[in-house]
ZAGU-896187 format. One record per residue (C-alpha): residue in one letter; x, y, z. Coordinates in steps of 0.001 Angstrom, whole numbers, padded with zeros to 6 digits, always signed. Layout:
aXYZ;...
//
This chain:
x+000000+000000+000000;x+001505+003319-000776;x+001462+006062+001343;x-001873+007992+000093;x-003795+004618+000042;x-002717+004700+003489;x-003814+007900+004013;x-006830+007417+002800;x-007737+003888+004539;x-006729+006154+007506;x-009644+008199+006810;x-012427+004952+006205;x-012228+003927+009553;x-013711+006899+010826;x-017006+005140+010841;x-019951+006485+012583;x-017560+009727+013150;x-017789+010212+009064;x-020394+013010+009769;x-018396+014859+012075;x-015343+014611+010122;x-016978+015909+007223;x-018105+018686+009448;x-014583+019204+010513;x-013399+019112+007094;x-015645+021795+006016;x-014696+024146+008604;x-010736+023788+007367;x-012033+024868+004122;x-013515+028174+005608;x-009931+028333+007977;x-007866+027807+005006;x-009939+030791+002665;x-009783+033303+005804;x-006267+032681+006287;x-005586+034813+003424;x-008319+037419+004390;x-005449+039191+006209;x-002612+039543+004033;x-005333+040964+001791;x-006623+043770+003916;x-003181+044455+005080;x-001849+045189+001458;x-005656+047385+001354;x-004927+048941+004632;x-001282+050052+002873;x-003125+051104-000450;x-005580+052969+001527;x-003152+055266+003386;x-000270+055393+000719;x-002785+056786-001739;x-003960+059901+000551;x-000806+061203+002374;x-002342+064095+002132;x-005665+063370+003040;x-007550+064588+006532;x-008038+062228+009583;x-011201+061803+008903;x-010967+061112+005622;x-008255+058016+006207;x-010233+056634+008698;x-013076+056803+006003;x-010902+054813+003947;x-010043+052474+006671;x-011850+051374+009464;x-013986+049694+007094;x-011291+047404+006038;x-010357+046991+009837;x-014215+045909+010452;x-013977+043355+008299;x-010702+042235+009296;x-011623+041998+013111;x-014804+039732+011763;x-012323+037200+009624;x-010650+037416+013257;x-013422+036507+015292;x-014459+033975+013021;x-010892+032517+012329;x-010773+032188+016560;x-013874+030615+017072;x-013524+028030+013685;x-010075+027283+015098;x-011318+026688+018969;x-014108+024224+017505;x-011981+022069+015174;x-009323+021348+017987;x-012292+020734+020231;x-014241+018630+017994;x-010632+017012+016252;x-009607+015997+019446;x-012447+014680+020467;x-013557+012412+017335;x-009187+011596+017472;x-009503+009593+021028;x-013003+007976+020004;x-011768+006308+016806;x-008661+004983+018397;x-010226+003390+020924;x-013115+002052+018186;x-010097+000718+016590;x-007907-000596+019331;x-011455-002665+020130;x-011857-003747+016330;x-008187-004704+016072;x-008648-007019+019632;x-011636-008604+018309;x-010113-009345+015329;x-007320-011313+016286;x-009348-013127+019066;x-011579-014335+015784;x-008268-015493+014116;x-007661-019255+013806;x-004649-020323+016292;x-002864-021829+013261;x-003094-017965+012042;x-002145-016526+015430;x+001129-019144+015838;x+002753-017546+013118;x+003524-014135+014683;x+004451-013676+018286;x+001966-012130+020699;x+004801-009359+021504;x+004647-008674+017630;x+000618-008281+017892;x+000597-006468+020950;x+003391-003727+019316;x+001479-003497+015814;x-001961-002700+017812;x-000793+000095+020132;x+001666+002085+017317;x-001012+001600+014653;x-003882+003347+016918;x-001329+005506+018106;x-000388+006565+014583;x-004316+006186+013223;x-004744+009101+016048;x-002293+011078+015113;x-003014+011004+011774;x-006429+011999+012335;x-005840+014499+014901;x-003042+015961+012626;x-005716+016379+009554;x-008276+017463+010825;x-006446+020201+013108;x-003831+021430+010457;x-002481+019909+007750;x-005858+019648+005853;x-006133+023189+006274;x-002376+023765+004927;x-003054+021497+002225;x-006188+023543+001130;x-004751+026840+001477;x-002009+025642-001332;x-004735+025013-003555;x-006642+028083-003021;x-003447+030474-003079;x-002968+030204-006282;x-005795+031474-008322;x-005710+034408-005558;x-002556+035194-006415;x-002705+034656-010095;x-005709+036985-010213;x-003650+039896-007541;x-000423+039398-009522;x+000141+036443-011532;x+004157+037568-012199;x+004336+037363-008410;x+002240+034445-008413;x+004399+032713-010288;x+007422+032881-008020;x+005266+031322-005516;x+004057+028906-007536;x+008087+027599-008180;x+008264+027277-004550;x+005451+024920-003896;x+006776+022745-007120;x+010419+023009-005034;x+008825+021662-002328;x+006455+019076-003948;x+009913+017707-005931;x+011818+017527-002898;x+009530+015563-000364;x+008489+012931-003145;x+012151+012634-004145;x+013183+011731-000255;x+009983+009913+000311;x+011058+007158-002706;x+014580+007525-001240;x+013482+006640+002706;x+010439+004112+001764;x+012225+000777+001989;x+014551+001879+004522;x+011527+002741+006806;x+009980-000326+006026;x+013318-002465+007145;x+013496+000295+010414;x+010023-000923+011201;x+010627-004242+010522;x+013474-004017+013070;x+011408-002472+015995;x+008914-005500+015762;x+011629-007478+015848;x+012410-005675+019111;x+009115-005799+020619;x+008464-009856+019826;x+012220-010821+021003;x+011652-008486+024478;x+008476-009454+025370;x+009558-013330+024322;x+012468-012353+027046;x+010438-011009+029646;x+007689-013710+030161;x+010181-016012+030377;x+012516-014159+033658;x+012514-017390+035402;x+014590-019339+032742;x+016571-015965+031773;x+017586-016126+035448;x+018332-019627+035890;x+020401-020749+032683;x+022321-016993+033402;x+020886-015426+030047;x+021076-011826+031197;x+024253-010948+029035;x+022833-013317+026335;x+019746-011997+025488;x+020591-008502+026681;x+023644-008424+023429;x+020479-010136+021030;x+018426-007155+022349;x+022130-004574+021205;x+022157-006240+017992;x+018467-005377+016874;x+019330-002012+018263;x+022039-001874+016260;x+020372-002719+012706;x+017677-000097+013982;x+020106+002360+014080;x+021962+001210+010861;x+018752+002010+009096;x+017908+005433+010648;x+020482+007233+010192;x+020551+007339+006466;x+016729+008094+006431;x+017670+010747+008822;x+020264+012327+006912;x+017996+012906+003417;x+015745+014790+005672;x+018507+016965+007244;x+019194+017353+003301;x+015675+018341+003020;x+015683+020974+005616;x+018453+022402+004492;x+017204+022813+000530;x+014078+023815+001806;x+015478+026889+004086;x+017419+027928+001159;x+014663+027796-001290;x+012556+029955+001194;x+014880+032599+001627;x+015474+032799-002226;x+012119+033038-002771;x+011152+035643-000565;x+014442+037828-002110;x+012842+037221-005326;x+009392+038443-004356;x+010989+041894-002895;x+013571+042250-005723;x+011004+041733-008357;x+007916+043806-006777;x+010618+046623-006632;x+010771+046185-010124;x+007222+045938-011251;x+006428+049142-008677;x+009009+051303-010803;x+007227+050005-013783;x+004055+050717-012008;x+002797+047414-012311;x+002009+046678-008591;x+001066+048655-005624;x+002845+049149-002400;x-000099+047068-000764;x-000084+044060-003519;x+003818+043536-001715;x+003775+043798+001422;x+000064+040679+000460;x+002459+039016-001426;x+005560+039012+001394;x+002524+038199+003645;x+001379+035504+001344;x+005022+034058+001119;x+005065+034008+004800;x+001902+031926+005210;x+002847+029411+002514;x+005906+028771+004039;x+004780+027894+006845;x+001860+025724+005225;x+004518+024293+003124;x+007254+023415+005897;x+003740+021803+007800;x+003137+019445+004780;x+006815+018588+004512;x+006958+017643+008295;x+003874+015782+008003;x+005037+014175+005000;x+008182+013091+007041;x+005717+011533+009540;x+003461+009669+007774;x+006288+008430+005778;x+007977+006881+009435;x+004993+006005+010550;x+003654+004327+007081;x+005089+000963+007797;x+003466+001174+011165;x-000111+001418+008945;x+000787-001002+006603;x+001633-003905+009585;x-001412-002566+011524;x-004001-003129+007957;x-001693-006165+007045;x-003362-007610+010541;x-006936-006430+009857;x-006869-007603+006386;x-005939-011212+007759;x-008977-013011+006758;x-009395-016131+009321;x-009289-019214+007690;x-011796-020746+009984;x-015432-018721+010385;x-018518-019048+010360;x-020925-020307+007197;x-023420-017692+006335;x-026229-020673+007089;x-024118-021255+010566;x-026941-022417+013102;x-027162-021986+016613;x-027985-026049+017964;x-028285-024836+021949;x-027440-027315+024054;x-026362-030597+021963;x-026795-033649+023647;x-023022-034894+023095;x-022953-037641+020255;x-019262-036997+018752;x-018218-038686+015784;x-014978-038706+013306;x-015335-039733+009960;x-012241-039853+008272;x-010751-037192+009227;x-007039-036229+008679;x-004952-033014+008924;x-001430-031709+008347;x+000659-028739+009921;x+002820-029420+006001;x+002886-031805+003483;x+006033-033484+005132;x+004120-034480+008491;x+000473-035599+008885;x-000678-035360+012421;x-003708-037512+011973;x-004706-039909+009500;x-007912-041235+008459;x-009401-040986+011900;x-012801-042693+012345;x-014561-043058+015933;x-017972-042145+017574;x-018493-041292+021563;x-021929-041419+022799;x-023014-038760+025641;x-021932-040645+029018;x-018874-042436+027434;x-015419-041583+027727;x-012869-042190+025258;x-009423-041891+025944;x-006482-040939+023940;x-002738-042527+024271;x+000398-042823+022361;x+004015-041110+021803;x+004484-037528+021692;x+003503-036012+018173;x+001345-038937+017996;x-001949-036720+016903;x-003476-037023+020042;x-003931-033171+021098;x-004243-032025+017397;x-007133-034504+016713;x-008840-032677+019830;x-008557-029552+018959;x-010044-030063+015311;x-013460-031162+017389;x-013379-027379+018714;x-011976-026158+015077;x-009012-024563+016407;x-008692-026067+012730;x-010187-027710+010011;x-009391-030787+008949;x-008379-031390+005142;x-010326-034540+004575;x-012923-036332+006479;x-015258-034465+009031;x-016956-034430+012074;x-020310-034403+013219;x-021992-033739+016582;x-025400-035133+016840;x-025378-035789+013753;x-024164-032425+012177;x-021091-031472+010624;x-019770-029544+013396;x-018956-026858+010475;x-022884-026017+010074;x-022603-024629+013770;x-021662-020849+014761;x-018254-021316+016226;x-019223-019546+019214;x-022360-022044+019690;x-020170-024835+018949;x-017721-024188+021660;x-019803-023141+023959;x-020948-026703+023858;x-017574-028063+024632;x-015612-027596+027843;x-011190-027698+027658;x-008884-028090+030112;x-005607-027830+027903;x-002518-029447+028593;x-000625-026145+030003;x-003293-024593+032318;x-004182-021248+030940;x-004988-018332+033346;x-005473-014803+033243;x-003681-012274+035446;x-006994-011921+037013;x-008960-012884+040702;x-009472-016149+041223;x-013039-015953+040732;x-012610-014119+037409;x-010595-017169+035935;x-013743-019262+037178;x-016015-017550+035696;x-014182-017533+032180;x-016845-019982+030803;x-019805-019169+032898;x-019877-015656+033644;x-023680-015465+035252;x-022148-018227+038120;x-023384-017770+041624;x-020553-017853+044566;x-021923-020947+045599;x-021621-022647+042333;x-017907-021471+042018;x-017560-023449+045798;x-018926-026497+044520;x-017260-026550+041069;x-013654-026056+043566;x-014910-028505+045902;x-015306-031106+043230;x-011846-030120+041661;x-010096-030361+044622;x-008940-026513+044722;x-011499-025354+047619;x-008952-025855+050486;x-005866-023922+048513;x-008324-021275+047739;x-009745-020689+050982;x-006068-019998+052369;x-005373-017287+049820;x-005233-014106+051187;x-007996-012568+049549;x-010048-015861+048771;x-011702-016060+045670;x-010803-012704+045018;x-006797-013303+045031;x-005080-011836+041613;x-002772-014760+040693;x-000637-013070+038091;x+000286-013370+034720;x-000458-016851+033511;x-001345-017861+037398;x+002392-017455+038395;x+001670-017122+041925;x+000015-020906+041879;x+001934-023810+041973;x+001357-026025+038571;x-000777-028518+040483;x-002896-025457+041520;x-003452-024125+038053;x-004318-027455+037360;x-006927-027914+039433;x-008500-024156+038717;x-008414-025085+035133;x-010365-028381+035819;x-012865-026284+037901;x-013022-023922+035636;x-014309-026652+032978;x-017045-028503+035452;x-018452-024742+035927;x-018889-024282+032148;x-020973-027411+032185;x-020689-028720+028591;x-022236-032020+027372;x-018633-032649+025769;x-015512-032698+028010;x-012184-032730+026913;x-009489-033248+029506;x-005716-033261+027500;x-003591-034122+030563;x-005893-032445+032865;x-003853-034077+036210;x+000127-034414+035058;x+000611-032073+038004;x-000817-033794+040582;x+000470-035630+043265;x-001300-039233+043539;x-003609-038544+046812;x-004905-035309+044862;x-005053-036973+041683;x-007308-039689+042966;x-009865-037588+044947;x-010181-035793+041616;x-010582-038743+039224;x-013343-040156+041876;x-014941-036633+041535;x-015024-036716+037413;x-016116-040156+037237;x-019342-038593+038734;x-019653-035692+036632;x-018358-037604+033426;x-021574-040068+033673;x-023479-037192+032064;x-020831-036025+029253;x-018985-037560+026361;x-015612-037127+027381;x-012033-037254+025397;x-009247-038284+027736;x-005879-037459+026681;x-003497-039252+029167;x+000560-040633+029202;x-000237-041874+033028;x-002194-044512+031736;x-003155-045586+034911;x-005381-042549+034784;x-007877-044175+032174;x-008556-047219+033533;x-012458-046677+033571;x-012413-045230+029903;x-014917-047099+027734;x-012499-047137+024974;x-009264-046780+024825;x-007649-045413+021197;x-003581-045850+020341;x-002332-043557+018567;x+001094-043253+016284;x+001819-041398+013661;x-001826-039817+013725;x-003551-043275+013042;x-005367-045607+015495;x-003051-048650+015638;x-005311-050553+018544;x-008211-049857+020191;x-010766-051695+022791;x-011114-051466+027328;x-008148-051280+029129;x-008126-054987+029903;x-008755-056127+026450;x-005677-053883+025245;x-003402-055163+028265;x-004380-058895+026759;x-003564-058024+023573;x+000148-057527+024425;x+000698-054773+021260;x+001688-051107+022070;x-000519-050486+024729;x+001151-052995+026492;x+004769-052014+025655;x+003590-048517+027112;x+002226-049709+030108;x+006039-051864+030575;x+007721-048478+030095;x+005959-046785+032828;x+005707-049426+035581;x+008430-052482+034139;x+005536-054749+033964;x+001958-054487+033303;x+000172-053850+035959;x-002227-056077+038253;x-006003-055504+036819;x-008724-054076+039129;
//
């Protein structure tokens, strides 16, 4: 995107504040044709009292306080225009970037996680704040000045030309100076401020990467490491700005020099044209006044120009993000089922990260509501991946899968999931209370429901001796809890939702065995109602599981009840050797 499609994308997010800016724009107009309402009565004002030297008071204030009404009124009106657009720029500025910093949040949250795996949170989290932050500067910028300087350019010119078009046209050279010299450094700069951007994201994802993980900086001694990877990125950063900064100095410079010249030239050659009584005292000292204002207008555009071409890259990764279509979303037909009574089946179904590794293959099995199913096999055997397709964290490339009957692609995502309860393999928590992380699934929960849902995870006691109780802030990803804890919160978490489909992907590695047991007595209960998906390596976890599937490779390579796999003597067996040296005694 170049820099006036930018510009102008800028501009279409304005959204319900389209009116308003319209308003705003309108009123620049006005600002920019009574800027030169001065410099007009000034060079009358000079006419006025140069042509009757001789004249009587009365007679030059005849002459002039007529011009000087008129001027105070282009005042009045100039201040008040003015004190409205900052008012109302300002105001419409700090709506829209909040609008956008919502839009840009919701955006990602709808993005697929094999989207969102591709680019580091820190990444996403620097692209959202300098985008708004540049979107609001942009449109604060416009509407306050620089569309006002950039319509006063435009409407100089046939004023001048029809006051003095030989001083017009020195005026004229100076804009083209200017227009030459800021697209000649903006082609110059562009790919060098793409690269400096580049670099700063690079920043942002490797710092934030750094700082959620202090604990191993710390203990493997990192500090210097990743502190001299940190330098380095500085370093190219600075490699890249200083050449971009130097054809701007260059700029400057030119610029200053083509100012003064011009403004020499305007004297030198109204001199000339007054001797050869082509121009009036007055029509010089508009012009000089004219130069003046353009200047400025033009040194305004050039500056902005310098922005918006550092902050274009900032736009360009900011719409790059927005214009991320997800790959998963909902149908236009997508239907709402409610509550679905939990019949899961896969028919088929197989899906790939690339075309050198399939993560599960042909995979065909059905769960009625009150069964569980559990998953085993190797690491990178499918198991967790085949999971998450049932809550389309993606979409399988062949094969599909129904629930109740319907291709779980028919449903609105948000109704499907709703309908399915996760507790993921790393426990995920928000730097939130205690209560808030509960309620994650089931906002509407009474106190006593969050008690019971804690009580039957096992997490009541450790909660209870919190200092603040339910209401404890745990920290970023639940720091403050030990892993068993989060473990336990996340399983409560899950029973409060209350889905007819459960899906438990290591749900109790971090228990010790007392805890563990309690807990797997207390989801036996609750799993009597749900279909449930078991992901386990303890396999002595799964011993009630109605089926148990092995997995390798992404395919089922056995399947039946624990006992009938343990008689078998395939690789559930060998798995069960490697954990306890023989196969255990059967309950």
């Amino acid at each position: 995107m170049g820099i006036f499609h930018l510009y102008s994308r800028a501009l279409d997010l304005l959204g319900s504040d389209r009116r308003l800016g319209w308003a705003l724009a309108c009123a620049n107009l006005a600002l920019a044709c009574a800027l030169f309402a001065e410099p007009i009565l000034f060079g009358r004002v000079i006419d006025a009292l140069s042509r009757a030297p001789g004249a009587t008071s009365s007679a030059t204030w005849a002459s002039v306080w007529p011009l000087l009404l008129v001027w105070i009124g282009f005042g009045l009106f100039t201040i008040a225009c003015s004190t409205a657009v900052a008012l109302f720029s300002d105001r419409l500025a700090h709506r829209r970037r909040h609008v956008v910093l919502g839009s840009y949040v919701e955006h990602v949250l709808h993005l697929p996680l094999a989207q969102l795996t591709k680019t580091h949170s820190g990444r996403l989290m620097k692209i959202m704040l300098q985008g708004a932050d540049t979107l609001w500067w942009l449109w604060l910028s416009f509407f306050r000045e620089h569309l006002a300087a950039i319509v006063s350019l435009f409407i100089l010119v046939p004023i001048a030309l029809y006051i003095n078009w030989r001083l017009a046209l020195v005026l004229i050279a100076l804009c083209l100076v200017f227009g030459f010299l800021t697209h000649f450094i903006l082609r110059k700069t562009q790919a060098l401020q793409q690269q400096i951007e580049g670099h700063h994201s690079d920043l942002a994802e490797l710092t934030s990467d750094t700082l959620s993980n202090i604990a191993l900086v710390q203990s493997f001694a990192r500090i210097q490491i990743e502190m001299k990877s940190l330098q380095q990125i500085s370093q190219r950063v600075l490699g890249a700005q200083f050449p971009v900064l130097s054809w701007w100095a260059v700029v400057t410079v030119l610029t200053r020099s083509a100012t003064t010249i011009s403004i020499l030239c305007i004297i030198v050659l109204g001199v000339w044209l007054y001797t050869q009584s082509l121009i009036t005292i007055g029509e010089i000292v508009t012009f000089v006044a004219f130069a003046g204002i353009i200047i400025a207008r033009l040194e305004q555009v050039v500056a902005f120009a310098n922005k918006l071409a550092s902050d274009a890259p900032r736009l360009r990764e900011f719409f790059e993000v927005l214009d991320t279509a997800p790959d998963i979303k909902d149908r236009p037909d997508a239907i709402d089922p409610g509550r679905c009574t939990g019949l899961v089946e896969f028919h088929g179904v197989s899906f790939s990260y690339n075309p050198q590794h399939t993560a599960v293959n042909n995979l065909s099995f059905a769960i009625q509501p009150g069964q569980t199913i559990a998953l085993v096999g190797a690491s990178g055997a499918g198991k967790s991946t085949a999971l998450s397709l049932l809550y389309r964290a993606f979409d399988p490339q062949s094969g599909f899968i129904t629930i109740d009957g319907v291709d779980i692609r028919k449903f609105q995502l948000s109704a499907l999931r709703r309908n399915i309860g996760v507790v993921f393999q790393e426990p995920l928590l928000f730097n939130r209370s205690i209560a808030d992380n509960l309620r994650i699934g089931s906002p509407e929960a009474s106190d006593e429901e969050l008690r019971q849902a804690c009580a039957r995870a096992q997490a009541l006691e450790f909660i209870e001796q919190q200092p603040d109780g339910f209401n404890t802030i745990i920290g970023e990803r639940g720091r403050t809890l030990s892993g068993g804890e989060r473990q336990r919160l996340s399983i409560a978490r899950v029973l409060l939702k209350d889905a007819p489909i459960l899906i438990l992907d290591e749900a109790t590695s971090a228990l010790d065995t007392p805890t563990e047991t309690s807990l797997l007595s207390a989801l036996e209960a609750v799993t009597q109602t749900r279909s449930t998906l078991v992901i386990a390596h303890r396999l002595s976890t799964i011993r009630q599981a109605d089926q148990i599937l092995v997995l390798d490779a992404g395919k089922v390579i056995e399947s039946g009840s624990f006992a009938a796999l343990l008689q078998q003597g395939g690789r559930f067996t060998e798995i069960m050797q490697q954990q306890y040296g023989l196969a255990p005694q059967m309950k």
